[in-house]
mmJSON file of the N, C-alpha and C atoms, coordinates in Angstrom:
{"data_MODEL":{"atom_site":{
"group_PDB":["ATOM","ATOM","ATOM","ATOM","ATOM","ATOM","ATOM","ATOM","ATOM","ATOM","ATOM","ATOM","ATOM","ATOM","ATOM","ATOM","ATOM","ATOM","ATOM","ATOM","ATOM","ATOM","ATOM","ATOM","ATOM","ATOM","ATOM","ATOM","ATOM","ATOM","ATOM","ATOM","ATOM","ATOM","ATOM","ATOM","ATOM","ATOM","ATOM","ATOM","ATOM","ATOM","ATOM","ATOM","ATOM","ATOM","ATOM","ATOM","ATOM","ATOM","ATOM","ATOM","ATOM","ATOM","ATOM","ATOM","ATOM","ATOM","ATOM","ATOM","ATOM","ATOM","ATOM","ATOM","ATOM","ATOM","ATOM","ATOM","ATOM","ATOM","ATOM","ATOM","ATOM","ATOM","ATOM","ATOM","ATOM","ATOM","ATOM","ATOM","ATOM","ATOM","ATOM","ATOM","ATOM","ATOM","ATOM","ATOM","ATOM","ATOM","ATOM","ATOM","ATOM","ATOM","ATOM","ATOM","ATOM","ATOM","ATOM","ATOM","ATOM","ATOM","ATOM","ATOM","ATOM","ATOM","ATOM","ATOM","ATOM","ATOM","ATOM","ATOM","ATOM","ATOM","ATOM","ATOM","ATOM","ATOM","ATOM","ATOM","ATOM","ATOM","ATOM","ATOM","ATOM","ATOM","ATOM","ATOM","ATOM","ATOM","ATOM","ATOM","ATOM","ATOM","ATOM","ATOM","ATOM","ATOM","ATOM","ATOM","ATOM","ATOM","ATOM","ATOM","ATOM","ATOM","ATOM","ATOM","ATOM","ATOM","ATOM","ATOM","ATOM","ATOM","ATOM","ATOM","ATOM","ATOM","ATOM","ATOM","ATOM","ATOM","ATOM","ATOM","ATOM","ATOM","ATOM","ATOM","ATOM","ATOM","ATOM","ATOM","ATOM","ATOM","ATOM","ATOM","ATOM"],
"id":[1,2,3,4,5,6,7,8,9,10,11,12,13,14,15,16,17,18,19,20,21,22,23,24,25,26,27,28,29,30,31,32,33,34,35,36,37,38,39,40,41,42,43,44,45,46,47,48,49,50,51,52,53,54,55,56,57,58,59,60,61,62,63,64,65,66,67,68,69,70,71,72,73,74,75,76,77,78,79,80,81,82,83,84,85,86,87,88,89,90,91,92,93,94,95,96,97,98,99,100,101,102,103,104,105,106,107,108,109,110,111,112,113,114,115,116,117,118,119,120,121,122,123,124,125,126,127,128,129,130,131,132,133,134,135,136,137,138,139,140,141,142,143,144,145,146,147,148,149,150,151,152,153,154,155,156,157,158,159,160,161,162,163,164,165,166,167,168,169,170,171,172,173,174,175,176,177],
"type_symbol":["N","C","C","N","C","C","N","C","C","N","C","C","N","C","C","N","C","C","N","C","C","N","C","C","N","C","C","N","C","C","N","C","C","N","C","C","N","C","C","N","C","C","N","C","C","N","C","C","N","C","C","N","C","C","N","C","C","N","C","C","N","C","C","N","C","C","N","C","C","N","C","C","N","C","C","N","C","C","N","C","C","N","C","C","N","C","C","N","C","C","N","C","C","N","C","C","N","C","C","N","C","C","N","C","C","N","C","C","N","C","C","N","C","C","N","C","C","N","C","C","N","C","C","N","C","C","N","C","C","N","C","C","N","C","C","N","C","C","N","C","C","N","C","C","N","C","C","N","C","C","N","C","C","N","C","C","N","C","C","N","C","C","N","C","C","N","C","C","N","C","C","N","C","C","N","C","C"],
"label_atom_id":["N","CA","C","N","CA","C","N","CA","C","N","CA","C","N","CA","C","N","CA","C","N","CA","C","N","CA","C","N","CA","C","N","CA","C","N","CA","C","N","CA","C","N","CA","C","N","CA","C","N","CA","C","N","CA","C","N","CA","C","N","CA","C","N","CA","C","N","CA","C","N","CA","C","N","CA","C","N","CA","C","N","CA","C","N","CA","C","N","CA","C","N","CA","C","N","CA","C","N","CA","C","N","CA","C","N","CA","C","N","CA","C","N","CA","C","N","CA","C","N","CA","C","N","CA","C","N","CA","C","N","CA","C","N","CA","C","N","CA","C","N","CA","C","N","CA","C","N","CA","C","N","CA","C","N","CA","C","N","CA","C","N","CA","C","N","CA","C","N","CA","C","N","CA","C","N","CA","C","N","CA","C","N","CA","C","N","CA","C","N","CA","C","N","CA","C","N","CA","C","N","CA","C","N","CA","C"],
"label_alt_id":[null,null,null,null,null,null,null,null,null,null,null,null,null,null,null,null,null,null,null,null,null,null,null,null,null,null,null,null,null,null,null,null,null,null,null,null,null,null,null,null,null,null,null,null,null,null,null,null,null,null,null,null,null,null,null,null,null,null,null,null,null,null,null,null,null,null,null,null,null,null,null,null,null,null,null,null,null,null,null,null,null,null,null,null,null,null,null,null,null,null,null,null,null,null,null,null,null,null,null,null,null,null,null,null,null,null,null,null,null,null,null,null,null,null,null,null,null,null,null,null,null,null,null,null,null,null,null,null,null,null,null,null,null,null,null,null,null,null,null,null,null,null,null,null,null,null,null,null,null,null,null,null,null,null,null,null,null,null,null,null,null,null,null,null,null,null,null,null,null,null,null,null,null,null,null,null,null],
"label_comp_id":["UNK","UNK","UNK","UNK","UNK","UNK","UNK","UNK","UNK","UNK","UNK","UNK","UNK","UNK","UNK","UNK","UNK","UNK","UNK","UNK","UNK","UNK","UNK","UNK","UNK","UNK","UNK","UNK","UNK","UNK","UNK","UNK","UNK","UNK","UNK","UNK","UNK","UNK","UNK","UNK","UNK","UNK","UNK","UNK","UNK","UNK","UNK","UNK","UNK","UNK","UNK","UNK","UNK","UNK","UNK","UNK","UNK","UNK","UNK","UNK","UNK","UNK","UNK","UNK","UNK","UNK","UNK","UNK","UNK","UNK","UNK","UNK","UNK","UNK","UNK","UNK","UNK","UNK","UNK","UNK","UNK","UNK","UNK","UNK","UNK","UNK","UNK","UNK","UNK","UNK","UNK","UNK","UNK","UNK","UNK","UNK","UNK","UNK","UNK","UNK","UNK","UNK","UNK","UNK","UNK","UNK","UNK","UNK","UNK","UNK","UNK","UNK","UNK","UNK","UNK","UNK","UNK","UNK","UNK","UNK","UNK","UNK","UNK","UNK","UNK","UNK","UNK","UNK","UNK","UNK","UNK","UNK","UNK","UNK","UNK","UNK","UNK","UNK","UNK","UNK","UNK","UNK","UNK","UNK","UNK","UNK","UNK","UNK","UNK","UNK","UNK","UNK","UNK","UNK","UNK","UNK","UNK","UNK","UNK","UNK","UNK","UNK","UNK","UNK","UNK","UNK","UNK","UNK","UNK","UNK","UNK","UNK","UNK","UNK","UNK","UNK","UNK"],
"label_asym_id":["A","A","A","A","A","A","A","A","A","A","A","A","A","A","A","A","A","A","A","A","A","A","A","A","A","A","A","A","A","A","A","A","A","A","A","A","A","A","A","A","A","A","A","A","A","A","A","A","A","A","A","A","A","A","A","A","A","A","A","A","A","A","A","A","A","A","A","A","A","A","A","A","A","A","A","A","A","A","A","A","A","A","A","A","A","A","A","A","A","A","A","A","A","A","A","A","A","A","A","A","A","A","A","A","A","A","A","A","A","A","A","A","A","A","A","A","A","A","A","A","A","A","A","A","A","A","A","A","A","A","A","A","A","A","A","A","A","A","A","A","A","A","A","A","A","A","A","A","A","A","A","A","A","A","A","A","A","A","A","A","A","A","A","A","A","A","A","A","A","A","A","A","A","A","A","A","A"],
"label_entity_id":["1","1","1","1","1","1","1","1","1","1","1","1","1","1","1","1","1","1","1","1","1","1","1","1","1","1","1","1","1","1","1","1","1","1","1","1","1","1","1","1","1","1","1","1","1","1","1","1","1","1","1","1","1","1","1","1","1","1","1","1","1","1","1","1","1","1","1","1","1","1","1","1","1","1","1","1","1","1","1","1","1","1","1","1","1","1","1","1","1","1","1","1","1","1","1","1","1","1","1","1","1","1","1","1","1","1","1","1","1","1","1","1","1","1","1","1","1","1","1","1","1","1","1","1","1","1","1","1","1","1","1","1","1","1","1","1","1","1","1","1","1","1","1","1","1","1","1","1","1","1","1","1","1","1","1","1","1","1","1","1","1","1","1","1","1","1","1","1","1","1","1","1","1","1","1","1","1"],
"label_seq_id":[1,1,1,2,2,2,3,3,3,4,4,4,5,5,5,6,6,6,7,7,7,8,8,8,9,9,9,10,10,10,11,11,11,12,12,12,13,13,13,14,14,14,15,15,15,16,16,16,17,17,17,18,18,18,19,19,19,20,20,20,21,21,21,22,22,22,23,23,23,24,24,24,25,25,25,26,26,26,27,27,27,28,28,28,29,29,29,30,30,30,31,31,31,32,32,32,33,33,33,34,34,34,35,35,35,36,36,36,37,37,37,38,38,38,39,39,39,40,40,40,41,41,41,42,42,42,43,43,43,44,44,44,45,45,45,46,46,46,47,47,47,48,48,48,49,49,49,50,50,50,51,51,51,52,52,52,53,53,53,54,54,54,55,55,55,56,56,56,57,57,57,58,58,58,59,59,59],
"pdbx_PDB_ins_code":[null,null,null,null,null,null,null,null,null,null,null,null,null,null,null,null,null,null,null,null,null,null,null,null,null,null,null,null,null,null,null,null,null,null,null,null,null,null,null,null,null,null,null,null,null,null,null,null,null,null,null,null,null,null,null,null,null,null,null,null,null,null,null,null,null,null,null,null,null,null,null,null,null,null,null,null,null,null,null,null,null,null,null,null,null,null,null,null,null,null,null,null,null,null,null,null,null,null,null,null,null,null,null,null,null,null,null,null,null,null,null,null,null,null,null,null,null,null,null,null,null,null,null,null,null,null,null,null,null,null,null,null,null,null,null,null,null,null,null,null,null,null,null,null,null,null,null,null,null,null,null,null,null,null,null,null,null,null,null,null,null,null,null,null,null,null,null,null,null,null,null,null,null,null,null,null,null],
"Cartn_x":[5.898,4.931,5.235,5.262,5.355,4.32,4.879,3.564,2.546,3.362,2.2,0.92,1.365,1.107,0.31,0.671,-0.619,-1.446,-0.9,-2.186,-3.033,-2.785,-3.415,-4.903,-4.27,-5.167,-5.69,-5.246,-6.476,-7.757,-7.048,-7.759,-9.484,-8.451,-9.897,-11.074,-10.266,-11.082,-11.993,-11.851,-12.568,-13.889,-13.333,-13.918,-15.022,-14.802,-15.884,-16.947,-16.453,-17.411,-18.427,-17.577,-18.516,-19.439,-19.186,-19.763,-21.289,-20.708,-21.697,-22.274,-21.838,-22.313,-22.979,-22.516,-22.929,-21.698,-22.246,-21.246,-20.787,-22.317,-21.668,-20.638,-20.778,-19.946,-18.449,-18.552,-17.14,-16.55,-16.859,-16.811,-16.412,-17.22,-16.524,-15.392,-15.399,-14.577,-12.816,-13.095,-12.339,-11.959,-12.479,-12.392,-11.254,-11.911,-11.609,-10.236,-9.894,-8.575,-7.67,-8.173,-7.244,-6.988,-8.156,-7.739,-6.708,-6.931,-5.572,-4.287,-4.435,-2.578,-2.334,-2.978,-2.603,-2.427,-3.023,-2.62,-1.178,-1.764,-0.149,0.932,0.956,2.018,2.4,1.867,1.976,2.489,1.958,2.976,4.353,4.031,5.426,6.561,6.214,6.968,7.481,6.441,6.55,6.107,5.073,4.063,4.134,3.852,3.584,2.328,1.762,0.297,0.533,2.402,1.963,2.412,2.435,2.433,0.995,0.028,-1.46,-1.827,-1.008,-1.591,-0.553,-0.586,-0.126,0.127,1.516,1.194,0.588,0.444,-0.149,1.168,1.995,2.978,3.833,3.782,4.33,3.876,5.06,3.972,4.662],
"Cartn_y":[-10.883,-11.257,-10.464,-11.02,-10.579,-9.443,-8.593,-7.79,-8.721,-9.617,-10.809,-11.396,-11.982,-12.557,-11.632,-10.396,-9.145,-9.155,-8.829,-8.967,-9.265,-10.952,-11.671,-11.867,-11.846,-11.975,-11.012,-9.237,-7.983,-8.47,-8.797,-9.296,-10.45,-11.444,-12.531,-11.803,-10.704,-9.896,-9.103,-9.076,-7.804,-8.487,-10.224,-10.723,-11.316,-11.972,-12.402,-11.251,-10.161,-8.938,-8.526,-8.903,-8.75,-10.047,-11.075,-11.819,-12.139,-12.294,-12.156,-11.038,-9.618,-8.203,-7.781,-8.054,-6.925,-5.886,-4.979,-4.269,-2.904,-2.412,-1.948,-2.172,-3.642,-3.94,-4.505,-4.745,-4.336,-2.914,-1.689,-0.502,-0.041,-0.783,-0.739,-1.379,-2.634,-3.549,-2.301,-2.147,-1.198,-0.078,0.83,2.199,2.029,0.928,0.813,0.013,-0.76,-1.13,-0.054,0.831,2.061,3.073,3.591,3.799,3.105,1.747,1.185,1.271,1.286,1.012,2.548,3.595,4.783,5.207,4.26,4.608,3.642,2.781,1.744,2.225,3.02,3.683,4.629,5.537,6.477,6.373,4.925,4.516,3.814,3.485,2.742,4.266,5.475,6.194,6.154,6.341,6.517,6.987,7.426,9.034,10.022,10.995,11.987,12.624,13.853,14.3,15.192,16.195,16.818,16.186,15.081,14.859,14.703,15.09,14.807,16.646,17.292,19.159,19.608,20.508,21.523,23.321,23.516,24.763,25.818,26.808,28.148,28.818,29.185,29.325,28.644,27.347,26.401,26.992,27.191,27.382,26.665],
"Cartn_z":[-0.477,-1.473,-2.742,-4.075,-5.267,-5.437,-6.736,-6.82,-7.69,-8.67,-9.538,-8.268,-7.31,-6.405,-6.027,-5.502,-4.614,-5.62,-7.167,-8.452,-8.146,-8.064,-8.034,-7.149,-6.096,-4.471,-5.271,-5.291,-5.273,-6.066,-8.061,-8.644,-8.229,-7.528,-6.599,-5.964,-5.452,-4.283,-5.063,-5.896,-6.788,-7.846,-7.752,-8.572,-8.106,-6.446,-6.034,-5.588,-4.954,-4.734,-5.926,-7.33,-8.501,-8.313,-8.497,-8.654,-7.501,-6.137,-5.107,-4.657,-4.863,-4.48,-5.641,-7.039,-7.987,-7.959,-9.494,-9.518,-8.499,-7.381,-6.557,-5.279,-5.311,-3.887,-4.762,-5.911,-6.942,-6.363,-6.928,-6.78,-5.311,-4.408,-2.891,-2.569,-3.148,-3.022,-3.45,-4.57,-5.725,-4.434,-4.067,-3.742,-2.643,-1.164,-0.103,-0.011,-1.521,-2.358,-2.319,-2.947,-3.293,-1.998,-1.407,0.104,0.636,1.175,1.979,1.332,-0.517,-0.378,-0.622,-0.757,-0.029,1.114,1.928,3.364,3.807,3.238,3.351,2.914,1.75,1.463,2.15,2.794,3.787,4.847,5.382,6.483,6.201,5.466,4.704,4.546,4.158,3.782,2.29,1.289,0.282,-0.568,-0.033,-0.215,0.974,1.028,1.297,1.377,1.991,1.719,0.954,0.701,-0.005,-1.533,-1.883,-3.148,-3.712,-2.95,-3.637,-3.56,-3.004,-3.433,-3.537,-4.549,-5.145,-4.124,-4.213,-3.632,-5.047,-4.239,-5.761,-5.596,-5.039,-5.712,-6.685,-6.747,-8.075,-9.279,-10.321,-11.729,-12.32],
"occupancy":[1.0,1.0,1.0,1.0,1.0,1.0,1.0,1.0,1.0,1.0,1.0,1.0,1.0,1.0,1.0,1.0,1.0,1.0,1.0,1.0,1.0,1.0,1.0,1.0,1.0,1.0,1.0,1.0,1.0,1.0,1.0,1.0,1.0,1.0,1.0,1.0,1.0,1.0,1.0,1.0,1.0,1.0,1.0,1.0,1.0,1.0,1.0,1.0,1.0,1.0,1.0,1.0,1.0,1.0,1.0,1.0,1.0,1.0,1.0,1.0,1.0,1.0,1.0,1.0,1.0,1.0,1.0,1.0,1.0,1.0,1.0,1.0,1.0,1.0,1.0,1.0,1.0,1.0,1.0,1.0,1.0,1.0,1.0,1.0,1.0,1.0,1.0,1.0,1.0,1.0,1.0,1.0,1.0,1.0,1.0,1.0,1.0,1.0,1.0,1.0,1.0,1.0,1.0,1.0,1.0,1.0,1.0,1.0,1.0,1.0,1.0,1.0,1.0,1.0,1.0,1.0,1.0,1.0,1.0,1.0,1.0,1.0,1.0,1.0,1.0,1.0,1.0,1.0,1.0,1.0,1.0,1.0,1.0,1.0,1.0,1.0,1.0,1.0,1.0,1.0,1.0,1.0,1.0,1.0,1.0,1.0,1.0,1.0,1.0,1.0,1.0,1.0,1.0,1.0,1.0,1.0,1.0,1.0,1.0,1.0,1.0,1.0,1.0,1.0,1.0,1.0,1.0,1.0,1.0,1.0,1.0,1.0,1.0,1.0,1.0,1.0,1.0],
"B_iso_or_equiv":[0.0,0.0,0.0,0.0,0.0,0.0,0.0,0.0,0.0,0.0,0.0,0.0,0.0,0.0,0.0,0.0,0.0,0.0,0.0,0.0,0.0,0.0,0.0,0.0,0.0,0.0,0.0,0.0,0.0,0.0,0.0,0.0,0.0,0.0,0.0,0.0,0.0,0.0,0.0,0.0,0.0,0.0,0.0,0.0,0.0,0.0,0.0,0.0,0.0,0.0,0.0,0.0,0.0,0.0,0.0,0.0,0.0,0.0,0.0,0.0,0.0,0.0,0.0,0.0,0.0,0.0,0.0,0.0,0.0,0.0,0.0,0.0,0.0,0.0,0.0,0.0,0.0,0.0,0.0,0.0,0.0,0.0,0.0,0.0,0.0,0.0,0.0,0.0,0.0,0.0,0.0,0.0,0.0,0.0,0.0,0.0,0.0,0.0,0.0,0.0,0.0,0.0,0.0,0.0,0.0,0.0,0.0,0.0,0.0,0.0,0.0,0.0,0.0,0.0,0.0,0.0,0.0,0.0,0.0,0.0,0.0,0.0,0.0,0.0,0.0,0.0,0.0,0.0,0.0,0.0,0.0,0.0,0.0,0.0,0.0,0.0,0.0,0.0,0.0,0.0,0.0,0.0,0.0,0.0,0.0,0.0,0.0,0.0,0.0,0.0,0.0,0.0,0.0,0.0,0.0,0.0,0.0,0.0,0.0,0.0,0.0,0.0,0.0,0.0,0.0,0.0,0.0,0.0,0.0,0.0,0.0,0.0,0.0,0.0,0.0,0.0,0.0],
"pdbx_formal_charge":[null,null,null,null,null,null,null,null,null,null,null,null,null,null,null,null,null,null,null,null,null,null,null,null,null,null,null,null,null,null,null,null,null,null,null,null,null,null,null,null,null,null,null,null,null,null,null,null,null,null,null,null,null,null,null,null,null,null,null,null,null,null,null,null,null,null,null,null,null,null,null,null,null,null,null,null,null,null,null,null,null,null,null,null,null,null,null,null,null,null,null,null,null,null,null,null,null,null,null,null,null,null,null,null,null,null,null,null,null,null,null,null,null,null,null,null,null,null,null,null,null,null,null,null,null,null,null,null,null,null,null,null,null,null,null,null,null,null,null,null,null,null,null,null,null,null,null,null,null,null,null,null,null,null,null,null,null,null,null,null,null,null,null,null,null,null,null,null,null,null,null,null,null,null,null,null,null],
"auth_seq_id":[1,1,1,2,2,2,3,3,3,4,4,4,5,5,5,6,6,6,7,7,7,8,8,8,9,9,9,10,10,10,11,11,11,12,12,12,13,13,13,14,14,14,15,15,15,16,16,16,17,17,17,18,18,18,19,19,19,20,20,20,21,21,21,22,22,22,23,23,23,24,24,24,25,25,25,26,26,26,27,27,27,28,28,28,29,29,29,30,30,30,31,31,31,32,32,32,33,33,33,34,34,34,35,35,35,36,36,36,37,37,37,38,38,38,39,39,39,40,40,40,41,41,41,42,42,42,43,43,43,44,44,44,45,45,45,46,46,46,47,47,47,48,48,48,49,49,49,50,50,50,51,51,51,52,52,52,53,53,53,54,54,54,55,55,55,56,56,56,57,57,57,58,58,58,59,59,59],
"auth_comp_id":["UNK","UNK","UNK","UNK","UNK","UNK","UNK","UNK","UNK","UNK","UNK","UNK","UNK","UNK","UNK","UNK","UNK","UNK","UNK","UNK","UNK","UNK","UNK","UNK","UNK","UNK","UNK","UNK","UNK","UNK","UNK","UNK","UNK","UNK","UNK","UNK","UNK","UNK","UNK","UNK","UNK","UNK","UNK","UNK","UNK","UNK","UNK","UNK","UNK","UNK","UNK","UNK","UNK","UNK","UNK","UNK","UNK","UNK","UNK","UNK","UNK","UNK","UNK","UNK","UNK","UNK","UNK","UNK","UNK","UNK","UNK","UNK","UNK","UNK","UNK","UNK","UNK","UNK","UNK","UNK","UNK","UNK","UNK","UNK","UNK","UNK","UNK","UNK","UNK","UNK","UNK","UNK","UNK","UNK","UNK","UNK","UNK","UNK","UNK","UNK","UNK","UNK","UNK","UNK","UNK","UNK","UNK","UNK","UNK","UNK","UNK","UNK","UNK","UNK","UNK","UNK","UNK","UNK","UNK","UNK","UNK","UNK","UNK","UNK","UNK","UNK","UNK","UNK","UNK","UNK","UNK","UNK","UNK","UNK","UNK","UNK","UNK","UNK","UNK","UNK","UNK","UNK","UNK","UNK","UNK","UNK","UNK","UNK","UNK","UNK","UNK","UNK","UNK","UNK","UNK","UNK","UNK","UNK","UNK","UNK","UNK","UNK","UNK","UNK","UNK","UNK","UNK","UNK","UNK","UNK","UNK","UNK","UNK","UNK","UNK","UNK","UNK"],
"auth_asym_id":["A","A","A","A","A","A","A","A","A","A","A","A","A","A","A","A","A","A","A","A","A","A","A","A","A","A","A","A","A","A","A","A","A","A","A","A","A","A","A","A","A","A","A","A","A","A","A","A","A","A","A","A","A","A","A","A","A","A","A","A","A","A","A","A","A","A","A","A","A","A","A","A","A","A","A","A","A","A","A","A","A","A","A","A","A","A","A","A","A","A","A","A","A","A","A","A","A","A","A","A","A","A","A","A","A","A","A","A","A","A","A","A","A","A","A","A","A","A","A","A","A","A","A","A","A","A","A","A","A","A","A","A","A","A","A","A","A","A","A","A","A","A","A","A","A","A","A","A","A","A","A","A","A","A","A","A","A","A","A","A","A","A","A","A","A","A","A","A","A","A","A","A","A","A","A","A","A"],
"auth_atom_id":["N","CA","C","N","CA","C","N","CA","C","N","CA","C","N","CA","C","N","CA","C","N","CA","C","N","CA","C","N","CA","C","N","CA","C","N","CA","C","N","CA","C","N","CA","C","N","CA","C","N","CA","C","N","CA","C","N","CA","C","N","CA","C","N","CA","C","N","CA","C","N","CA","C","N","CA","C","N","CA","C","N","CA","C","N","CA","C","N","CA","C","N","CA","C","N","CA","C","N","CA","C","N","CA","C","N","CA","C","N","CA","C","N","CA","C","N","CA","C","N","CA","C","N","CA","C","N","CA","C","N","CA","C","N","CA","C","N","CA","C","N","CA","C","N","CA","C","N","CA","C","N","CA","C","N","CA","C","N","CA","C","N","CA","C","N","CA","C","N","CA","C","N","CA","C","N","CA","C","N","CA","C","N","CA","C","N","CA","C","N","CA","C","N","CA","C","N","CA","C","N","CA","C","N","CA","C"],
"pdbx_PDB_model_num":[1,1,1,1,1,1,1,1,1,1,1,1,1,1,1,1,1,1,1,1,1,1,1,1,1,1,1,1,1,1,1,1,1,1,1,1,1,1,1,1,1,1,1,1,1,1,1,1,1,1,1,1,1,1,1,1,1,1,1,1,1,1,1,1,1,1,1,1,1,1,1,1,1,1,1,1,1,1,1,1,1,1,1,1,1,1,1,1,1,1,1,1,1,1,1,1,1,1,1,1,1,1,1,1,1,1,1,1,1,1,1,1,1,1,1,1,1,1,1,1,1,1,1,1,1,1,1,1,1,1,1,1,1,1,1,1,1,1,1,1,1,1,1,1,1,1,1,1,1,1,1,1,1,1,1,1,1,1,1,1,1,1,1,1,1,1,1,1,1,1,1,1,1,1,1,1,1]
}}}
């Protein structure tokens, strides 16, 4: 699947949740979006956990 194409679908998904939920089940719709393709990416192998923290030794 294209990423135009994934656009797309996410976009729908986001639009009917606005439309029939209101803007909080948007916002859920939104969040639980961003959760999965962080987790999808994770399994995919293309993130990491430590690319989201910082050691304190880094300066």
């Amino acid at each position: 699947m294209s990423a135009a194409t994934t656009g797309l679908l996410a976009g729908m998904a986001l639009g009917f949740a606005a439309f029939f939920g209101g803007f909080w089940a948007f916002l859920l719709v939104a969040f639980l979006g961003l959760v999965g393709l962080i987790l999808g990416r994770m399994l995919q192998g293309d993130l990491e956990l430590s690319d989201f923290t910082r050691s304190r030794n880094r300066q």
